[in-house]
Rosetta silent file (secondary structure, phi, psi, omega in degrees, C-alpha in Angstrom):
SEQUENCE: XXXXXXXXXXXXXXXXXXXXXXXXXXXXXXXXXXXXXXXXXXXXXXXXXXXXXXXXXXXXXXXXXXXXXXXXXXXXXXXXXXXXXXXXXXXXXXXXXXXXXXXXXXXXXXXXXXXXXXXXXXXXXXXXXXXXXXXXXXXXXXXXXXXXXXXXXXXXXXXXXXXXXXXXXXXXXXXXXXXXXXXXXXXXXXXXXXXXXXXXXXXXXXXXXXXXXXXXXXXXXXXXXXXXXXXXXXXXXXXXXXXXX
SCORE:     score description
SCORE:     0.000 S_00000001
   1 L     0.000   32.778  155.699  131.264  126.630   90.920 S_00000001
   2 L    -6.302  -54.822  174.875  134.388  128.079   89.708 S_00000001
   3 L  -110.450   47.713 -171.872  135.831  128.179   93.090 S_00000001
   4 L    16.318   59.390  167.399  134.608  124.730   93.961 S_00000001
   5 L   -99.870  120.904 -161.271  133.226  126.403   97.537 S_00000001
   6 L  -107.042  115.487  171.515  131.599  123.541   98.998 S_00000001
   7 L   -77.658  164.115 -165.994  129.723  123.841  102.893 S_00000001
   8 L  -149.917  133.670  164.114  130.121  120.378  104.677 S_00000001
   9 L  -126.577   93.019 -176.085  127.571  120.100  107.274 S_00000001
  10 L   -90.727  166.273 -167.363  128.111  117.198  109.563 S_00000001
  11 L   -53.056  -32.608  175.213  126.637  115.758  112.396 S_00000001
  12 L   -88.794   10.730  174.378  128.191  117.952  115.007 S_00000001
  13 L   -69.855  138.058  179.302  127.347  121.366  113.312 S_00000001
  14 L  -126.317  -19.373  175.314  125.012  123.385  115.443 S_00000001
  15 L   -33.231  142.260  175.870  124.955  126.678  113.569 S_00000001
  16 L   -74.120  123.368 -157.315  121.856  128.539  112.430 S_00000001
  17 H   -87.944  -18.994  178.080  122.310  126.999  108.750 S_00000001
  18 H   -77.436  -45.116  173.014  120.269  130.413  107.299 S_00000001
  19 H  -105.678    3.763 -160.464  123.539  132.536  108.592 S_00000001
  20 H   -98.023  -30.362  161.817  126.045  129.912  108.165 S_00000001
  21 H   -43.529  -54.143  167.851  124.497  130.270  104.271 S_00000001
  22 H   -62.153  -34.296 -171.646  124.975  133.811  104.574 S_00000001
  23 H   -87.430  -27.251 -179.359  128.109  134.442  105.497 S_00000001
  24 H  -111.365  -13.003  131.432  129.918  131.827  103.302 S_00000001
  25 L    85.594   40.714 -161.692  127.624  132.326  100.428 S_00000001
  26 L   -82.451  158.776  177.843  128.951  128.667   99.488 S_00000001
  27 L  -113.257   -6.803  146.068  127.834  127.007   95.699 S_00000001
  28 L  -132.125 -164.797  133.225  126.995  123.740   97.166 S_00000001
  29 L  -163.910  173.189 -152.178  126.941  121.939  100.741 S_00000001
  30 E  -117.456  149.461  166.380  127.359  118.379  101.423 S_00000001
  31 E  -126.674  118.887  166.080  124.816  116.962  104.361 S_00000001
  32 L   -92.414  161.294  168.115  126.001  114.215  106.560 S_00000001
  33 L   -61.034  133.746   38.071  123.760  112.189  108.596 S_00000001
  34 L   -89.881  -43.775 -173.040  121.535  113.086  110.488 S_00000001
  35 L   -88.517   46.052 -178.047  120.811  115.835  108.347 S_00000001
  36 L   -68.171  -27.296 -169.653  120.873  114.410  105.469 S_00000001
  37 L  -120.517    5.850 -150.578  117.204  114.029  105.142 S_00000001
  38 L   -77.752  118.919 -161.795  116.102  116.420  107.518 S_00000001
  39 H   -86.690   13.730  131.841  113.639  118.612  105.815 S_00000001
  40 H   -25.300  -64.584 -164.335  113.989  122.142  107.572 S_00000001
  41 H   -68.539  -40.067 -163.118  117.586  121.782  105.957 S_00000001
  42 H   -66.706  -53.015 -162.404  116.583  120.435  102.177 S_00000001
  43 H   -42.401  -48.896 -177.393  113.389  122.901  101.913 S_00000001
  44 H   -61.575  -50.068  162.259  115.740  125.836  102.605 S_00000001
  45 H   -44.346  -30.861  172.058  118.703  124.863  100.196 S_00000001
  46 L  -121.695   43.684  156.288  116.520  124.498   97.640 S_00000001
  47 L   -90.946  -53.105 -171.014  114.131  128.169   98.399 S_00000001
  48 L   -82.102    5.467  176.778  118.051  129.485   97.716 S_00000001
  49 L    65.830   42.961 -160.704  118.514  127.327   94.667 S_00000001
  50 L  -103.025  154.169 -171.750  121.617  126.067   96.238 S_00000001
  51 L  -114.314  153.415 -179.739  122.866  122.625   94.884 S_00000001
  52 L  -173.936  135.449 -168.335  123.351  119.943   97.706 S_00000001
  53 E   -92.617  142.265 -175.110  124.586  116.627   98.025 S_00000001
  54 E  -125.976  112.169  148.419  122.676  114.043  101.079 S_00000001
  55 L   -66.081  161.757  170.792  125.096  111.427  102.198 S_00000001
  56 L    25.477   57.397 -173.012  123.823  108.591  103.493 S_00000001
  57 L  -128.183  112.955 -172.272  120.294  109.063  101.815 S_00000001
  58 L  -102.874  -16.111 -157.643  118.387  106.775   99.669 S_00000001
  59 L   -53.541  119.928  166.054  114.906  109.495  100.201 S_00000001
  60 L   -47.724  157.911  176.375  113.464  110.849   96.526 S_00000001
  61 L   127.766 -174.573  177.167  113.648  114.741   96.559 S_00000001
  62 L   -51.396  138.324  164.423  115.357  117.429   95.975 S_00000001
  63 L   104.688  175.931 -156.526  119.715  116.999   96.148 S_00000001
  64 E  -133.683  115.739 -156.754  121.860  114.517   95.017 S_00000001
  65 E   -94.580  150.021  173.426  121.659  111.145   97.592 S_00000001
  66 E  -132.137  150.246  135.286  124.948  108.942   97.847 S_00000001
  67 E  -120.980  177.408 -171.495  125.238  105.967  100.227 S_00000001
  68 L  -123.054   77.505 -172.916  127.883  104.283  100.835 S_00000001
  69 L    11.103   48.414 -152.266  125.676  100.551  100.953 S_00000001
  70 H   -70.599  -14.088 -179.510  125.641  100.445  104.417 S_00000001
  71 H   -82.443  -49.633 -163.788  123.090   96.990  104.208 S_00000001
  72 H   -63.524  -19.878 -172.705  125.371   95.527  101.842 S_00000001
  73 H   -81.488  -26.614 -168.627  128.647   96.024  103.913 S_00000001
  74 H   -71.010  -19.365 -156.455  126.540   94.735  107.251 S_00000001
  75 H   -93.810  -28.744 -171.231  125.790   91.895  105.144 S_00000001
  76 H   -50.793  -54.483 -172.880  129.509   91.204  103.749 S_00000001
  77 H   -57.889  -23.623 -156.741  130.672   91.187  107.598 S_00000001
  78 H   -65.774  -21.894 -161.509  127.654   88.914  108.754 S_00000001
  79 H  -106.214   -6.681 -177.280  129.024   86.323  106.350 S_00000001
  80 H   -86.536  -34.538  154.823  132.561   86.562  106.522 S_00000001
  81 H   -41.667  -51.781  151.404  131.565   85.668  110.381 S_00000001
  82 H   -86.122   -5.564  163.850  129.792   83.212  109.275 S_00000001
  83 H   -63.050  -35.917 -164.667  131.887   81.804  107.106 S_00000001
  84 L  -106.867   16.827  147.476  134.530   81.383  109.128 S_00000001
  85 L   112.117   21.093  176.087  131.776   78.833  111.572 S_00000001
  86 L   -71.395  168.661  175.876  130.059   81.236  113.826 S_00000001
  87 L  -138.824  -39.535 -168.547  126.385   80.703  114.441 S_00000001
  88 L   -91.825   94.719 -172.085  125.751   82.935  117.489 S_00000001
  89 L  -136.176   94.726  171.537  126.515   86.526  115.737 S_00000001
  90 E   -54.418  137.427 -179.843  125.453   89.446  117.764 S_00000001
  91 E  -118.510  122.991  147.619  124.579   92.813  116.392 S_00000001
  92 E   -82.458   92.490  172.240  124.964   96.571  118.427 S_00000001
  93 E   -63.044  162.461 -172.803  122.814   99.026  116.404 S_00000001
  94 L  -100.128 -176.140  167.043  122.876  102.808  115.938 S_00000001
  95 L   -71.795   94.538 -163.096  120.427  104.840  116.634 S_00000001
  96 L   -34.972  -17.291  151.826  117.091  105.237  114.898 S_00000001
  97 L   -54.756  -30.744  167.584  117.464  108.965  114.235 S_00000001
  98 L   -86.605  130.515 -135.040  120.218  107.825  111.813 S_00000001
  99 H   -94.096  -24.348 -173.114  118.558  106.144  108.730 S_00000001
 100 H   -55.632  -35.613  179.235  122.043  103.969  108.142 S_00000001
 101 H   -23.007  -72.227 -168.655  121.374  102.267  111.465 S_00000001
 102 H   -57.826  -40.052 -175.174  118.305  100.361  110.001 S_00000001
 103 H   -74.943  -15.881 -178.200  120.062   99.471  106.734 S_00000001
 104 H   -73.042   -9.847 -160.048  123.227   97.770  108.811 S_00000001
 105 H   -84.400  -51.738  168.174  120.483   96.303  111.045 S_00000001
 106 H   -39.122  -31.102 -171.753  118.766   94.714  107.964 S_00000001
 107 H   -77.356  -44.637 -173.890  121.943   93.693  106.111 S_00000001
 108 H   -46.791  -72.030  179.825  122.732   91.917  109.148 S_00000001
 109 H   -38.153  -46.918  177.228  119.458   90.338  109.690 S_00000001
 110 H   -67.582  -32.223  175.032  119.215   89.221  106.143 S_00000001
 111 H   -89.185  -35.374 -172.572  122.453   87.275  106.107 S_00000001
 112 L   -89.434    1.399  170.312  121.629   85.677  109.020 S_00000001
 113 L   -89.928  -13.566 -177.244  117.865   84.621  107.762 S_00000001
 114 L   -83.069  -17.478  166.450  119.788   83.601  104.327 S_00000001
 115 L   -89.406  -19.386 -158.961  121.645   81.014  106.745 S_00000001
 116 L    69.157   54.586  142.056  118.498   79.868  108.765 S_00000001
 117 L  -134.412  143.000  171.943  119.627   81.619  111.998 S_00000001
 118 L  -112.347  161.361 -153.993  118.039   83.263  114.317 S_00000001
 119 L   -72.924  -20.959 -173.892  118.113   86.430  115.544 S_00000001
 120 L   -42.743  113.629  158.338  116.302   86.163  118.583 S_00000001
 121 L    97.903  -17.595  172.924  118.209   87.758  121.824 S_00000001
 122 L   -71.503  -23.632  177.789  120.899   88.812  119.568 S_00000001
 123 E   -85.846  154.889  176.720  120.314   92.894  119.018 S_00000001
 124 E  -151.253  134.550 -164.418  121.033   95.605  121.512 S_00000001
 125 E  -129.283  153.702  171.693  121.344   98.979  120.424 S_00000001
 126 L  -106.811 -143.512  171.165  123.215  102.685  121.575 S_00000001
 127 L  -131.248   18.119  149.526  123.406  105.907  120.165 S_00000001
 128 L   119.081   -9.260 -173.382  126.866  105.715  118.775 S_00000001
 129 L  -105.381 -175.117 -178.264  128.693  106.584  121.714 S_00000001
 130 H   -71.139  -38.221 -178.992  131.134  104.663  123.861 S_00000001
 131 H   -61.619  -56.694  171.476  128.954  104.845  127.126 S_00000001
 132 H   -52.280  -42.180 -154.665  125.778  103.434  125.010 S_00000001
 133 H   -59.166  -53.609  167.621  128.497  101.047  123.666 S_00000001
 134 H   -42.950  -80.083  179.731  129.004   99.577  127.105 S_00000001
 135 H   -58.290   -2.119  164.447  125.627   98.950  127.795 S_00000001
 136 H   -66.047  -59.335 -166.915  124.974   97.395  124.736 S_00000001
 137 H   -51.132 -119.677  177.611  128.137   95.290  125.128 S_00000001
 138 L     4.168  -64.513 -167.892  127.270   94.051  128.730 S_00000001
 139 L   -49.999  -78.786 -163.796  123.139   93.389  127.799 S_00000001
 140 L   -53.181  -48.390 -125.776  125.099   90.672  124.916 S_00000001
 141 L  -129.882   20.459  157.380  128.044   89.325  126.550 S_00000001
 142 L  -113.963    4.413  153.373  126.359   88.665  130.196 S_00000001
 143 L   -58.163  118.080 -169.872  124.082   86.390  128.489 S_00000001
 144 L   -67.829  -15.411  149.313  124.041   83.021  129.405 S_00000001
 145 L   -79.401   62.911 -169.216  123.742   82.428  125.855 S_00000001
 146 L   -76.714  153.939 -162.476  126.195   84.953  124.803 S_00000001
 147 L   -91.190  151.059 -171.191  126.807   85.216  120.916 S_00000001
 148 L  -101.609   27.574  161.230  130.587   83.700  119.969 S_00000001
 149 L   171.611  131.461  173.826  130.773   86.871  117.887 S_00000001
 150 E   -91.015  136.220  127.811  129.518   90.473  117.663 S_00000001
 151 E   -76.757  128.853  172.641  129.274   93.625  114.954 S_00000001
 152 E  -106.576  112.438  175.649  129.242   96.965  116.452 S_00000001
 153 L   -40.446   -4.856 -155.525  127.783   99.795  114.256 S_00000001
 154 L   174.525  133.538 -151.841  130.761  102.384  115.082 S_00000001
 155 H   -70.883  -40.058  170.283  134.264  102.536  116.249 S_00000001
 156 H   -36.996  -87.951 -156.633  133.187  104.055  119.695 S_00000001
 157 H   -57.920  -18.219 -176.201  130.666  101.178  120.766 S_00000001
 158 H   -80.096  -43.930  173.458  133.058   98.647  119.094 S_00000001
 159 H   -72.659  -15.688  163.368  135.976   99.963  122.218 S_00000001
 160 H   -50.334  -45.676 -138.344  133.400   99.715  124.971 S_00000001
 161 H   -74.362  -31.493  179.673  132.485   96.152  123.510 S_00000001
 162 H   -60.067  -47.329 -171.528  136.360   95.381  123.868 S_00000001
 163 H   -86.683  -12.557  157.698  136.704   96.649  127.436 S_00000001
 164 H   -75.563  -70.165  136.338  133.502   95.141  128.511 S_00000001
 165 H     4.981  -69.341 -170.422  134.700   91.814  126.975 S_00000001
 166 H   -69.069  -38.499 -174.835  138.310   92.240  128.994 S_00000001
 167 H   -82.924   -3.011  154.374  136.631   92.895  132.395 S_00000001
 168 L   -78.141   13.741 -118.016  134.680   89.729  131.581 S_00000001
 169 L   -14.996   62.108  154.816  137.549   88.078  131.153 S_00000001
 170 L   -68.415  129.488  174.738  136.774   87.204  127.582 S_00000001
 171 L  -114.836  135.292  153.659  139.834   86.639  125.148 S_00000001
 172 L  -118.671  131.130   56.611  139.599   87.984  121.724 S_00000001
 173 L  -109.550  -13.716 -144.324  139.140   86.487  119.095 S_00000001
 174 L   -45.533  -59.590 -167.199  139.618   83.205  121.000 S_00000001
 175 L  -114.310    3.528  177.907  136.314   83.372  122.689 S_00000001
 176 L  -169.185  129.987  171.762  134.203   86.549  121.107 S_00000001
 177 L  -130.613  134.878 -173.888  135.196   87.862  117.701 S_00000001
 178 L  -131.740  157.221 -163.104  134.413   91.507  116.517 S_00000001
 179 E  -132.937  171.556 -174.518  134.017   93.332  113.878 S_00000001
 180 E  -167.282  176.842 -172.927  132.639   97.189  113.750 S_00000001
 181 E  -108.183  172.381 -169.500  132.104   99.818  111.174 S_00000001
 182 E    67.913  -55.082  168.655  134.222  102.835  110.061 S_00000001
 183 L    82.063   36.417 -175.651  137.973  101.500  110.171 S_00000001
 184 L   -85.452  167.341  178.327  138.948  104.921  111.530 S_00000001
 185 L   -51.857    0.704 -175.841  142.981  104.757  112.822 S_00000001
 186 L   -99.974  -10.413 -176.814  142.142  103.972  116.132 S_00000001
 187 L   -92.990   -7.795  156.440  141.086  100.278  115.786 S_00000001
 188 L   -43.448  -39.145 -168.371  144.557   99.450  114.004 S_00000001
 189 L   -80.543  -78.435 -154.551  145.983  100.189  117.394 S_00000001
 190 L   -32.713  154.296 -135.934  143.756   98.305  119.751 S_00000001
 191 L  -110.231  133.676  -57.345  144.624   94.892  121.414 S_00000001
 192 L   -61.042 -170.298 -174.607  144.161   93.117  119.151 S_00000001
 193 L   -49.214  128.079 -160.067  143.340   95.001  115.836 S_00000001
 194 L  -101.731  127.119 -150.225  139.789   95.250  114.990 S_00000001
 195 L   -98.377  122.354 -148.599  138.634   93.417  111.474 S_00000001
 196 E  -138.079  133.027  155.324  136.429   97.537  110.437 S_00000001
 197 E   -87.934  133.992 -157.264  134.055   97.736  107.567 S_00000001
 198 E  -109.107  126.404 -159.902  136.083  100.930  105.969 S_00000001
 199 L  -100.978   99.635  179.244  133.789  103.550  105.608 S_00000001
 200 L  -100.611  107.004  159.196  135.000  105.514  102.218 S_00000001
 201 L   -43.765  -88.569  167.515  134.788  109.151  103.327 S_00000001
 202 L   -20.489  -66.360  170.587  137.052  110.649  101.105 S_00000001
 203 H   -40.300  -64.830  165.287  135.660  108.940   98.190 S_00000001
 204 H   -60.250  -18.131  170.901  132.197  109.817   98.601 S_00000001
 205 H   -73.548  -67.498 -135.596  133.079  113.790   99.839 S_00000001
 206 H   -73.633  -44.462  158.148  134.725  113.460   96.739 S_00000001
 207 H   -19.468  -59.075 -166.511  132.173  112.062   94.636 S_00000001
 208 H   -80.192  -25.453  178.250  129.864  114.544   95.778 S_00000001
 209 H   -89.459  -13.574  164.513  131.634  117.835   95.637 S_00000001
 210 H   -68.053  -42.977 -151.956  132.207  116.181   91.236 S_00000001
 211 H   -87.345  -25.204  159.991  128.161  115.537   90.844 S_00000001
 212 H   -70.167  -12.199  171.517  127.862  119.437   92.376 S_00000001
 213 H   -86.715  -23.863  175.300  129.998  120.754   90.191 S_00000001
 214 H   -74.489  -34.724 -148.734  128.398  118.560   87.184 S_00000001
 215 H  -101.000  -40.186 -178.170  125.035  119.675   88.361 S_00000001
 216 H   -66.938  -33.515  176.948  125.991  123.536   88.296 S_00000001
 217 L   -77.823    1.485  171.936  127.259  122.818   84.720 S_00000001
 218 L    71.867   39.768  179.367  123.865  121.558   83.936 S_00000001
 219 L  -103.825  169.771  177.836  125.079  118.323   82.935 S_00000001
 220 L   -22.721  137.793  156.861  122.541  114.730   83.015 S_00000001
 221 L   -86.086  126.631 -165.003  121.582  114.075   86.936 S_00000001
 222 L   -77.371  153.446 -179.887  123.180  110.495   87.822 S_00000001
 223 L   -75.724  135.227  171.431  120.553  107.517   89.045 S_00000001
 224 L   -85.791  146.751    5.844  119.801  107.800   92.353 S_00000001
 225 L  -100.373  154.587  155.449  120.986  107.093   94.738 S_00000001
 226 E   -29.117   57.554 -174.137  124.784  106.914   94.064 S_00000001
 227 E   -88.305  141.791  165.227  126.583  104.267   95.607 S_00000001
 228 L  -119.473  125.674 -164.453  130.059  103.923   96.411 S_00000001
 229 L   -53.015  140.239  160.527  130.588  100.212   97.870 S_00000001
 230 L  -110.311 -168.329 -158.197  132.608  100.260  101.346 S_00000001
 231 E  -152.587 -178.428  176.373  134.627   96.940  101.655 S_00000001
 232 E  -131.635  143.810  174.573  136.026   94.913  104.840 S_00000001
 233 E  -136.040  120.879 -160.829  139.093   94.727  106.205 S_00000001
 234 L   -71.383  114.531 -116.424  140.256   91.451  108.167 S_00000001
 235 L  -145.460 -158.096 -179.594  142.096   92.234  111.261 S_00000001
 236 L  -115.793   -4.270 -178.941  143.149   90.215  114.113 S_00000001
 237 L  -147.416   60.088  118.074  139.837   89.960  115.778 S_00000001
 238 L  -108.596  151.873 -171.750  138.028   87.734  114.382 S_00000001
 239 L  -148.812  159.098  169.147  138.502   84.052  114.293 S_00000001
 240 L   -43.417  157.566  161.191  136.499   80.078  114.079 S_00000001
 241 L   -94.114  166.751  174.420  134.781   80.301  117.026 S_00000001
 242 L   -33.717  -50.286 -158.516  136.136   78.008  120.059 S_00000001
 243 L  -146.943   47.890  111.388  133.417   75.847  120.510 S_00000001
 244 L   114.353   35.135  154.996  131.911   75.470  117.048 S_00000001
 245 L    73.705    0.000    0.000  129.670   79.175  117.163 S_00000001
């Protein structure tokens, strides 16, 4: 891997992966979720002896799986939520084609059975986009029990939950505090700033395009799976809740 040429196949790639091989002739590729696991992709990558890294994979096989702890970060937010006197903590889930969904749904779940609360009436789930986001949003926060604080799997469904929230005339954090995953630049801006579990991209592309280049040198294969931790970062919107969670 001389010229460190790395394929990156990410969720919105549509390409026949058999010519997108051919033509760039690449000495790894990196798989993002979905297709991280999918096995149409791994069988072929390794018929061409091709080295390949699966983000956001804990599955045995062939390839070299990274996560980025996606239970452990759901559980860091569940508790910093709770911590700060919520009780009521809503969760929006991703979509069951993605396998991360299930571990933030667990991490979640798990902090709140390690308090002795329950979950009941609290989940709702999309597919990642803002329009699922809505309807997620709306299902929780037209409850007459509505939870005094949500997580949203993904910076889309986390700005529906906000603009569903404003035409209810919710104020946040006052009266619904949220937190969401990824931490991409757009939830810095938004009224107010949204408290993101940050999602290390960078790190883990980087990570991954090192253990392919380690693995073409034939050096020791690392335990799987790989993790690199993602962390939280406290915003403006979350808060206690009003009226004691």
């Amino acid at each position: 891997m001389n010229s460190h040429s790395v394929l990156t196949l990410i969720a919105s790639d549509h390409p026949p992966l058999a010519a997108a091989i051919a033509a760039l002739q690449p000495d790894g590729v990196i798989l993002t979720p979905p297709h991280s696991d999918n096995p149409l992709i791994t069988r072929l990558l390794t018929q061409r002896q091709i080295p390949f890294a699966r983000i956001g994979s804990r599955s045995e096989g062939e390839g070299i799986a990274l996560t980025m702890d996606d239970e452990g970060a759901a559980q860091q937010a569940t508790r910093h939520l709770l911590a700060l006197g919520h009780r009521s903590i809503g969760f929006i889930a991703g979509p069951a084609d993605y396998q991360l969904s299930s571990w933030r749904f667990a991490g979640w779940r798990t902090a709140m059975d390690e308090a002795g609360i329950s979950t009941e009436g609290l989940l709702a789930t999309g597919d990642f986009s803002y329009a699922s986001g809505e309807l997620a949003a709306r299902a929780l926060l037209t409850r007459p029990d509505r939870p005094s604080a949500v997580i949203v799997s993904n910076d889309q469904m986390a700005l529906a939950t906000i603009e569903v929230a404003h035409a209810i005339n919710l104020n946040i954090p006052e009266e619904l505090s949220l937190v969401c995953f990824d931490n991409t630049p757009l939830v810095r801006f938004t009224r107010p700033p949204l408290t993101a579990v940050d999602q290390p991209v960078a790190e883990i592309t980087a990570r991954a395009v090192e253990l392919l280049i380690s693995a073409q040198r034939g050096e020791p294969e690392k335990p799987v799976p790989v993790v690199v931790p993602a962390s939280l970062v406290v915003r403006e919107s979350t808060a206690a809740p009003k009226h004691g969670g």
